[in-house]
N, C-alpha and C positions, 0 to 999 in steps of 0.2 A: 353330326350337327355342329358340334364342337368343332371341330375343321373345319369347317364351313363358315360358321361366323368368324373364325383368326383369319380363314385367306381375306373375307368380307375386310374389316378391320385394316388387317394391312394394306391391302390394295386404296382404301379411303386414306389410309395416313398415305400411301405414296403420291396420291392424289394431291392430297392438299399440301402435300411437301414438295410437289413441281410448283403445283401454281404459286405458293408461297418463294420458292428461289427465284421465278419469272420475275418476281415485282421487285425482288430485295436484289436481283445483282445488278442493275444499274447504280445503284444507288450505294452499294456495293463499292463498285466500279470507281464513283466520282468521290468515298469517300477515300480509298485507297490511294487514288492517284493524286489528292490533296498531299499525299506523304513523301510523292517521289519528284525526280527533276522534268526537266519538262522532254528531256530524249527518253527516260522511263517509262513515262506516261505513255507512249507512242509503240515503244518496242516491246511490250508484255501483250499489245494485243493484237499483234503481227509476225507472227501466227498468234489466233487465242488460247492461253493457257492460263491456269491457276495464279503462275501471279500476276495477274491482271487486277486479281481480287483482294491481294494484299499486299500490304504494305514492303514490299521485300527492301533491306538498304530504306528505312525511313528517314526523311528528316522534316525536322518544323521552318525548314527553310521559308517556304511557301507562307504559312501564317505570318511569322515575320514580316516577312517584307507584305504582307497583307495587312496587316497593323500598324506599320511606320509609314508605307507608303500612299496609301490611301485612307478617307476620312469614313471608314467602313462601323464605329462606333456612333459615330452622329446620324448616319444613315439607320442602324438598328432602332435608335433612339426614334426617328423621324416614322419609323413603320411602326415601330408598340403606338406610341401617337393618336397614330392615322389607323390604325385595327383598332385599339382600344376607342377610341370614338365615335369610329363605326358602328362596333357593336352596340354602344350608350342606344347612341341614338337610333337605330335600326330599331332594337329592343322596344326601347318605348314609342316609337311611333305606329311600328307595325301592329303591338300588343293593342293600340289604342284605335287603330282601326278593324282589326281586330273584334274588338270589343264591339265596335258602333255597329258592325255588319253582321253580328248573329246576337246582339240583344236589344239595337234600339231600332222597329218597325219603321221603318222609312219605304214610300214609294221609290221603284226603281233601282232595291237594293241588291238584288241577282243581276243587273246589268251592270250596274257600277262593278260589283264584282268581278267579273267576266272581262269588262272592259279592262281593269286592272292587272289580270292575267297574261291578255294580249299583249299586253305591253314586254312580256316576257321572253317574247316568239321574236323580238327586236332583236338584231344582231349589231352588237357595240359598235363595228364602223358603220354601221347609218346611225348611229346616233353621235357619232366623235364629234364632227362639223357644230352640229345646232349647242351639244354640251360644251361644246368650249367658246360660242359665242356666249350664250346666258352667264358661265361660270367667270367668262372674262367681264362680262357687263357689270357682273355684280362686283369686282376689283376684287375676283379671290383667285386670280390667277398667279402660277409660284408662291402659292402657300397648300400648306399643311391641310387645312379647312376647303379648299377647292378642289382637292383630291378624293375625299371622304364624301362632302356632300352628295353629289350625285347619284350617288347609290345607296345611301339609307332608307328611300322608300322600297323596299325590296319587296317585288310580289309575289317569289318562293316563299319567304318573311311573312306576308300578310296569305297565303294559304298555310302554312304549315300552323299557323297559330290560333287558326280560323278553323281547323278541323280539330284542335286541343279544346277550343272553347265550345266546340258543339260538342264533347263529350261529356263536360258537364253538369249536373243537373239542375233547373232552376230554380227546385226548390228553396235551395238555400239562401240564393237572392232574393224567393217573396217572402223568406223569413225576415230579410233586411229591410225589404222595403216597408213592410209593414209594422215592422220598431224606428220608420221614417228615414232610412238610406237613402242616399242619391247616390247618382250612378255611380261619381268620384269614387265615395265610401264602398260602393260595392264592387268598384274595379280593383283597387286599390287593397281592400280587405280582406275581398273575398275570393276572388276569381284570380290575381296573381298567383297567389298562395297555393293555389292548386293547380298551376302549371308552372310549378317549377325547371321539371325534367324538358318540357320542350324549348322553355327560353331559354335554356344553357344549352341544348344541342341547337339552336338559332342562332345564340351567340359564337359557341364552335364553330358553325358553317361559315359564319361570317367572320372571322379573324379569319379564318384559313385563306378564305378568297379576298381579302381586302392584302390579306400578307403577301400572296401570291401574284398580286395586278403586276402590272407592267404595261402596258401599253398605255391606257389612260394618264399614269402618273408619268411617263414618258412626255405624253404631247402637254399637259398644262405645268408642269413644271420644267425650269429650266436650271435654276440658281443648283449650283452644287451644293447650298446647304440644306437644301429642302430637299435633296434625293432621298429615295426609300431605299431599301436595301438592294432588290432586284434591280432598280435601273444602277445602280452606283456597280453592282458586281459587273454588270454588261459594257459599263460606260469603263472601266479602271483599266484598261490600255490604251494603248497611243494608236492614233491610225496610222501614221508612219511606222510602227510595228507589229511585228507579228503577236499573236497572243499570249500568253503566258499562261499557258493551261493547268498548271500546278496551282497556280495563284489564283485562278478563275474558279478549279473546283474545291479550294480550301473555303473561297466564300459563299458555295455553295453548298457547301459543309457546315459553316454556319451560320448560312440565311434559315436549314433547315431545324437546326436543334431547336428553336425554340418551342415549333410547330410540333417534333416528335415529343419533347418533354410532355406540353399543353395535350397531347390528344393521351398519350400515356395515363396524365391525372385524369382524365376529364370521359376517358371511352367508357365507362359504362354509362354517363347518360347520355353519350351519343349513342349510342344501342339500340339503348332501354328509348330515347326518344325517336330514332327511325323505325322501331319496331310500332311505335303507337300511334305515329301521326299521318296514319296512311287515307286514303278515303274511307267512306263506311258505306258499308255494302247497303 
């Protein structure tokens, strides 16, 4: 038996030790090759071998002239920004409808739900056209704020927050209501307070994907001062030149640290919050 659970055992760790190198040597790959010249980058993985995976012969060449030559600091600055607002506002809007759809009885509240949903099954180019007419109407076009808008009503956002609030219980709200709460005071009070772990896995979901846009912040911005980091890495050669793949994946290198630090501090209540916020049977 004892053989038998150690073959068990190891064959789960070889298991999770493939799929684990699957995901990490790309990534791997573009951090290593941030280190080399850009005929390195090309000849370690023609034919593929090991050093493809590291750094062999490194230099900070690449960052350099990554930092001197393009405005890759005001670009990070312009994505903390634009996630960090995101998430503000996601947070509280979602949390606040949220709120309104499993505690305050209105007719035609499972539809409006549902409807809200739908909206989810949308794929971004059919909505790019009408979103950048409205977002230009409203003169938030090349800025910071016309980036972020559009997507704070999130309906992953308003389910995920919507199945923390039906777990629940009421009680403690007709405690409040009956020492004279209003909703405020018992949204506020009461009901936050005890979904902490899903608003912070809400807000993780949503920095990662506001950090990660591209194409949106592509078409309504334009101004080189207003890029986010992803367009500013895409956009940082010349089209009269060939690319400089050294210098492409050093800012790929770190467009990504900040997302690995933030999930590093923050993964157990992303966990702990996709473990709990599932539907109920």
């Amino acid at each position: 038996m004892r053989t038998m659970d150690l073959r068990r055992t190891v064959s789960v760790v070889l298991i999770i030790a493939a799929i684990a190198a699957c995901f990490l040597a790309p990534y791997a790959w573009v951090v290593s090759s941030s280190f080399k010249n850009q005929f390195n980058v090309f000849s370690d993985v023609t034919p593929l071998s090991w050093r493809a995976f590291l750094p062999v012969g490194a230099t900070v060449e690449n960052y350099v002239s990554l930092f001197e030559r393009t405005n890759i600091l005001r670009a990070l600055l312009n994505t903390a920004i634009v996630a960090g607002g995101q998430v503000i506002l996601t947070l509280i809007l979602c949390s606040m409808a949220a709120y309104a759809l499993t505690r305050i009885k209105f007719p035609g509240a499972n539809i409006v739900f549902v409807l809200i949903l739908l909206t989810f099954l949308l794929p971004i180019e059919a909505l790019m056209v009408p979103l950048y007419q409205v977002v230009s109407g409203l003169g938030l076009s090349n800025t910071l704020l016309g980036i972020m808008i559009p997507w704070i009503a999130s309906p992953f956002g308003l389910f995920m927050l919507k199945q923390a609030f039906e777990e629940l219980p009421v009680e403690l709200e007709d405690a409040a209501r009956i020492d004279g709460a209003g909703h405020f005071r018992i949204f506020v009070s009461i009901v936050l307070p005890n979904v902490k772990v899903p608003m912070l896995t809400l807000g993780l979901i949503t920095f990662l994907f506001s950090w990660n846009s591209f194409l949106w912040p592509l078409v309504i911005v334009q101004s080189p001062a207003n890029q986010i980091i992803q367009v500013a890495i895409a956009q940082q050669g010349s089209p009269t030149q060939l690319p400089n793949w050294g210098e492409t994946f050093a800012g790929a290198t770190v467009a990504t640290l900040p997302l690995i630090l933030l999930f590093l501090l923050l993964q157990k209540y992303f966990t702990q919050g996709m473990a709990t916020s599932g539907i109920k049977g």
